[in-house]
C-alpha positions in Angstrom: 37.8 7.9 32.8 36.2 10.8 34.3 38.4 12.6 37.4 37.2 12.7 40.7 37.3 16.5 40.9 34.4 16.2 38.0 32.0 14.2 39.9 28.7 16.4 41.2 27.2 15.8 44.8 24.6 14.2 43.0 26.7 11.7 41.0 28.5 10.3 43.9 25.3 9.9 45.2 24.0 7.6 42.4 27.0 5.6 42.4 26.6 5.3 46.2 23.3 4.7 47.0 22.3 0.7 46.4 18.8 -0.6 46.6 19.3 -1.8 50.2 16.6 -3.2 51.9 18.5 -4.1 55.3 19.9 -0.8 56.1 17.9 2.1 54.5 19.8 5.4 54.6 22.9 3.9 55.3 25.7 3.5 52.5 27.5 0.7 52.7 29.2 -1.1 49.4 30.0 -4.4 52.6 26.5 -5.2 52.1 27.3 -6.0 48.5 30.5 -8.1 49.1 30.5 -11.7 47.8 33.0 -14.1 49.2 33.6 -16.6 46.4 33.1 -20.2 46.5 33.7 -21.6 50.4 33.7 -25.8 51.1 33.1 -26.7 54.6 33.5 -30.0 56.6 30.2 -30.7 58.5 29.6 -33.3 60.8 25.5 -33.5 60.7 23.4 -36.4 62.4 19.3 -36.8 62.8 17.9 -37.4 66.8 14.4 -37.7 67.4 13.4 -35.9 70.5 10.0 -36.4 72.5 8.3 -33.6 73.3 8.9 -33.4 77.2 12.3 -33.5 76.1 12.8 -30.2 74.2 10.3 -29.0 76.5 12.8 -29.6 79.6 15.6 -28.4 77.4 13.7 -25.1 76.4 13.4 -24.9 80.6 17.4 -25.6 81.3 18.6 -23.3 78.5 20.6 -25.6 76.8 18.8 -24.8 73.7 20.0 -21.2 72.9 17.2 -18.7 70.7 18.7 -16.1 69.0 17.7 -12.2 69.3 16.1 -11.6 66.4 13.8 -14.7 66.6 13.0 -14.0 70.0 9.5 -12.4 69.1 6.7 -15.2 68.7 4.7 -14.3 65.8 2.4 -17.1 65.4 -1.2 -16.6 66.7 -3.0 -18.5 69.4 -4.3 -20.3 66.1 -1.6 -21.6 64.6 0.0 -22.6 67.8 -2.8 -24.9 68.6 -2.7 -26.6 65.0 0.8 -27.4 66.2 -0.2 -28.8 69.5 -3.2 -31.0 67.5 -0.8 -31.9 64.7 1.0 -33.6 67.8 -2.2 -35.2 69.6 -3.6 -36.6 66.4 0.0 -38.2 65.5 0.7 -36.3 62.2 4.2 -35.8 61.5 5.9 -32.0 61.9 8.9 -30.2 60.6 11.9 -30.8 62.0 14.3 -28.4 63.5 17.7 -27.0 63.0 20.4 -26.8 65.5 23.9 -26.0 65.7 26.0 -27.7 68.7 28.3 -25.6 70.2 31.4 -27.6 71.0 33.0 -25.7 73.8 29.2 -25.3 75.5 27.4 -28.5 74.4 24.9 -26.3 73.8 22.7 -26.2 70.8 21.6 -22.8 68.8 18.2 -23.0 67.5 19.1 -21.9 63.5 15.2 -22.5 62.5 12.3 -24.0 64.7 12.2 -21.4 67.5 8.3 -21.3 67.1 7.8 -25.0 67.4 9.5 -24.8 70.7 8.3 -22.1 71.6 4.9 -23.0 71.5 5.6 -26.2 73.3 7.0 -24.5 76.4 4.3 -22.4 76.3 1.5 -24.9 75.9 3.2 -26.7 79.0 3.2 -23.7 80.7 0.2 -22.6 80.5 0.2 -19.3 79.1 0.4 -17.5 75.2 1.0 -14.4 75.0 0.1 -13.8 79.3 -3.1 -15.2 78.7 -4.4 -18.6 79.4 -3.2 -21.1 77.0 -6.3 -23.1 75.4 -6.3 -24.8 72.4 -8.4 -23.2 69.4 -9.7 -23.8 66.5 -9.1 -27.3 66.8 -10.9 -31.0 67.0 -12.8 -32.4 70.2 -12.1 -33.4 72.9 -9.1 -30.5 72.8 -10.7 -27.5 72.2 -10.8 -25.0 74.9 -8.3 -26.7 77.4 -5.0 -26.2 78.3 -2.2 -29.2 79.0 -3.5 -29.7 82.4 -6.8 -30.2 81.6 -6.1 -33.1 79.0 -6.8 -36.2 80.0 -3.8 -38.6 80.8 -3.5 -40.5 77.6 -3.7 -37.6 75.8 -1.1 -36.3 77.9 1.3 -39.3 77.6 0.8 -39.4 73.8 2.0 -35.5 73.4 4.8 -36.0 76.2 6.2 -39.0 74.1 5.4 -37.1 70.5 8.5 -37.0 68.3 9.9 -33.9 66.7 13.2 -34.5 64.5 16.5 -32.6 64.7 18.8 -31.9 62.4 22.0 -31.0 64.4 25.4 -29.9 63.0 28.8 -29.2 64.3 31.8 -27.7 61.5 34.9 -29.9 61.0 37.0 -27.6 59.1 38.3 -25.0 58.4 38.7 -24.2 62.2 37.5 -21.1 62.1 34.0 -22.2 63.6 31.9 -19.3 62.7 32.2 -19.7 59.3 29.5 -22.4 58.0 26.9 -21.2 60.7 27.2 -18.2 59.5 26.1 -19.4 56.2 24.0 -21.3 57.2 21.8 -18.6 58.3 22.4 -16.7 55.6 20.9 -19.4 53.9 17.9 -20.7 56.1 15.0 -18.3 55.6 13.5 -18.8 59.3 10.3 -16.8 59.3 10.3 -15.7 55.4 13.0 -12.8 56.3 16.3 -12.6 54.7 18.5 -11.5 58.2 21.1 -9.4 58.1 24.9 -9.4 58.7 24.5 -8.3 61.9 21.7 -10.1 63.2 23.7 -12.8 62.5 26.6 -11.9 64.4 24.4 -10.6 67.3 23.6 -14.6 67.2 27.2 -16.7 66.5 28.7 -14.1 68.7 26.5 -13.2 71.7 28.1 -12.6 74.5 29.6 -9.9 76.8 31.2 -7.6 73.2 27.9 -7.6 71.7 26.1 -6.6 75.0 28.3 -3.7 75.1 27.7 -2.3 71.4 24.3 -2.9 72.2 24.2 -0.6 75.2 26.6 2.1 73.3 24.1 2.1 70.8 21.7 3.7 72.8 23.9 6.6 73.2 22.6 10.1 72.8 25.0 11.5 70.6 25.2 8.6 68.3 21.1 8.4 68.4 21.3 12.2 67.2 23.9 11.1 64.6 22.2 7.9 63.4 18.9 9.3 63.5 15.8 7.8 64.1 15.1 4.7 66.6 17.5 1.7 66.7 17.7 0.3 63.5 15.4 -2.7 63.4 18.1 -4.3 60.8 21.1 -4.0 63.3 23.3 -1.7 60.8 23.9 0.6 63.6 24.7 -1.9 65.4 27.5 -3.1 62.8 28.9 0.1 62.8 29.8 0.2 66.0 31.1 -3.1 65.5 33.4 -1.6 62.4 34.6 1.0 64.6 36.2 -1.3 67.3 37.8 -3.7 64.9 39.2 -0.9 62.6 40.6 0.9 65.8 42.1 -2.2 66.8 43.1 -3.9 64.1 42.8 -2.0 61.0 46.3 -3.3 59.7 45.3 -6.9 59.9 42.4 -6.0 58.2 41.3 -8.7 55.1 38.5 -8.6 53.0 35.1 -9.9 53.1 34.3 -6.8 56.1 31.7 -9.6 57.0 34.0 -12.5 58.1 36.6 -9.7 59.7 33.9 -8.5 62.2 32.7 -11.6 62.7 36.2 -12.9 63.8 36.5 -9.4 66.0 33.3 -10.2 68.0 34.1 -13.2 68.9 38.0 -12.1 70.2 36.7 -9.3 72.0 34.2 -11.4 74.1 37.6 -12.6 75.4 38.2 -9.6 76.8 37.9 -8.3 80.3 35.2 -6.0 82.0 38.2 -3.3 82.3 38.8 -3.5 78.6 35.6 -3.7 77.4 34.4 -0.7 79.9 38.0 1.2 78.0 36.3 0.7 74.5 32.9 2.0 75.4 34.4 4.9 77.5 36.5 5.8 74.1 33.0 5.0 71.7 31.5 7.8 74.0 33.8 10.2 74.1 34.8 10.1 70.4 31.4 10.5 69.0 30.5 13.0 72.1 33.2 14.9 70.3 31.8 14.3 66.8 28.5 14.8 67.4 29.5 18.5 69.0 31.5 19.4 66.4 29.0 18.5 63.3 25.8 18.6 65.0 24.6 15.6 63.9 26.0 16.3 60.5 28.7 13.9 60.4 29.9 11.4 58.0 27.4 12.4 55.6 29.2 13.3 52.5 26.1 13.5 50.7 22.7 12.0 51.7 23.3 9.2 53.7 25.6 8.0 55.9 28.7 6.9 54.8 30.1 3.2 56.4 33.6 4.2 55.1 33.2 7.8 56.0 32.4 6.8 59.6 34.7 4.2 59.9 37.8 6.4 59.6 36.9 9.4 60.6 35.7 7.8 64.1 39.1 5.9 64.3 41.1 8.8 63.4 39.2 11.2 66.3 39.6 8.1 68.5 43.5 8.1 68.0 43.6 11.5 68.8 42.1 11.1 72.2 43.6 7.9 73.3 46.9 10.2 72.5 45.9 12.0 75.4 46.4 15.5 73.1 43.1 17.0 73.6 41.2 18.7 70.6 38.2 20.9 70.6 35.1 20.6 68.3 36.1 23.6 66.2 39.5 21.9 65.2 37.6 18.6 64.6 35.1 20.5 62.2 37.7 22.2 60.6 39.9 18.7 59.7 36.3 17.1 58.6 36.2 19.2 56.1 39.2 19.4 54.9 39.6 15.9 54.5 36.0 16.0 52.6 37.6 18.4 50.2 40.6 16.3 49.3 40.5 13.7 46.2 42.7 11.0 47.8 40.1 10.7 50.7 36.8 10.9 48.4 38.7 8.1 46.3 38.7 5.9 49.2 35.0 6.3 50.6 33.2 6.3 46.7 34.1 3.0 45.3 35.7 -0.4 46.3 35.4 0.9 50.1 36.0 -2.7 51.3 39.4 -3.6 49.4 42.1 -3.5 51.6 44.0 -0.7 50.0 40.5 2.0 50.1 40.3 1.1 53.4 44.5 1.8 54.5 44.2 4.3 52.6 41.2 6.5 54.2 42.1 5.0 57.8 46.0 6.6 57.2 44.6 9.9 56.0 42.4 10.5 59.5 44.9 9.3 62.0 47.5 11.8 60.1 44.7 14.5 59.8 43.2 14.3 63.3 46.9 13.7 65.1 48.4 17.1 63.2 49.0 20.1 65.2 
């Protein structure tokens, strides 16, 4: 077996860098974990809604849409096929929802265009303009809800559209088979990442916060480019917190242990969240001053596992309250680029438990040395 003192820039670089279509430039072995086979208890049931219905529910918010379905990509055309599909009596797809037990609330897992179009054919507007039908059979074309005549009106108000709506049993961790679940459902023909996933099971005031850190300067300049349209720097900040705060309960798949992190720390208070962005900021203020927007690049790209620890072990440092300059934190960077124990633990198997005690020991000890 080849020695790690052998291996060129350029081979670490092959065995690192994955055909990754959701994070480009970012290494990240995570996003090849597989979990092994996982049996869920799911309480599912069919209702029929009318049309006013989800239309009033759309209204009260007790339908929730995640982020990255928000955007409505169907054209004024489509839209009013819908709307005529509905008029002439033809039966629709269904919808997907997951009831949230402690909310009664329901998140829309696929179907966010159907309703969307509804509320906006009720309202009166697509896209800021009028809302008129198109493209579609007389006596509709060119008029908006208003403007149909009454029976018309009844028929789409009383319109059915089927739900399928699910709740998980067991195991009692109740992210689990949602999150699956939208691994699995391909709404809008795009395979979503981990995090846009999270950003939805998980919303609240946590993921608000890494969403605002993420527009930071320095880690902008770090990054690089605009905010990832794929949400990995998003998850990175994510992987900071939980490793800072509990990187010795940490299990593998990195997935469900950041999932189960986001939905602690919207727990938390404002004064604790506000201490975890004031210590994101200052920690890769420090970095980015020290590396120039270098850092945890061992190679190419940016290294997850690179980042991970070398962000918690700077972080330790301050929270110590022993302050270090940028010079020092340059200096310890590469030193613990240089040694073979470290490089073990950010080229391979990043995400087994030991890789990752082992690279988060050797930054606390490095950055909290004299």
């Amino acid at each position: 077996m080849q020695e790690i003192t052998d291996l060129s820039d350029d081979q670490v670089a092959s065995q690192d860098e994955y055909e990754i279509s959701l994070a480009e430039g970012v290494d990240d072995e995570t996003l090849l974990e597989t979990t092994g086979t996982k049996k869920f208890t799911i309480t599912s049931y069919g209702a029929d809604y009318t049309v006013d219905s989800l239309v009033k529910r759309m209204k009260g918010k007790s339908f929730k849409i995640p982020d990255f379905q928000r955007r409505f990509v169907w054209s004024q055309g489509h839209a009013s096929k819908f709307i005529e599909s509905l008029l002439m009596g033809l039966p629709v797809p269904g919808i997907f929802l997951y009831r949230e037990a402690e909310t009664n609330k329901s998140l829309v897992v696929d179907g966010q265009q159907r309703l969307r179009t509804l509320e906006a054919f009720y309202a009166g507007t697509f896209n800021e303009k009028k809302f008129r039908l198109t493209n579609v059979r007389e006596p509709w074309t060119g008029k908006t809800y208003d403007e149909l005549d009454g029976a018309d009106q009844l028929k789409l108000d009383d319109s059915i559209v089927h739900a399928t709506i699910f709740t998980q049993d067991q195991p009692a961790d109740a992210l689990e088979s949602i999150y699956f679940v939208f691994e699995r459902i391909n709404s809008g023909g795009i395979r979503l990442s981990p995090q846009e996933i999270r950003n939805c099971i998980a919303a609240g005031p946590f993921i608000s916060l890494v969403k605002k850190l993420n527009e930071n300067t320095h880690w902008r300049k770090i990054f690089g480019g605009p905010v990832n349209k794929r949400a990995k720097d998003e998850e990175l900040i994510v992987r900071f917190f939980a490793m800072l705060d509990y990187r010795d309960k940490y299990a593998r798949p990195m997935a469900k242990f950041l999932n189960e992190y986001s939905v602690l720390m919207n727990n938390s208070s404002s004064d604790q969240l506000d201490q975890h962005g004031d210590i994101f900021e200052k920690t890769i203020g420090v970095i980015n001053e020290a590396l120039n927007g270098r850092a945890f690049r061992p190679v190419r790209s940016l290294n997850a596992a690179v980042f991970d620890s070398v962000m918690v072990g700077v972080a330790s440092r301050i929270i110590s309250g022993n302050p270090i300059d940028s010079g020092k934190v340059a200096e310890i960077y590469q030193n613990l680029l240089s040694s073979n124990d470290f490089r073990r633990s950010w080229i391979r198997a990043t995400a087994d438990e030991e890789s990752v005690k082992s690279r988060m020991e050797a930054s606390v000890s490095a950055f909290s040395a004299e």
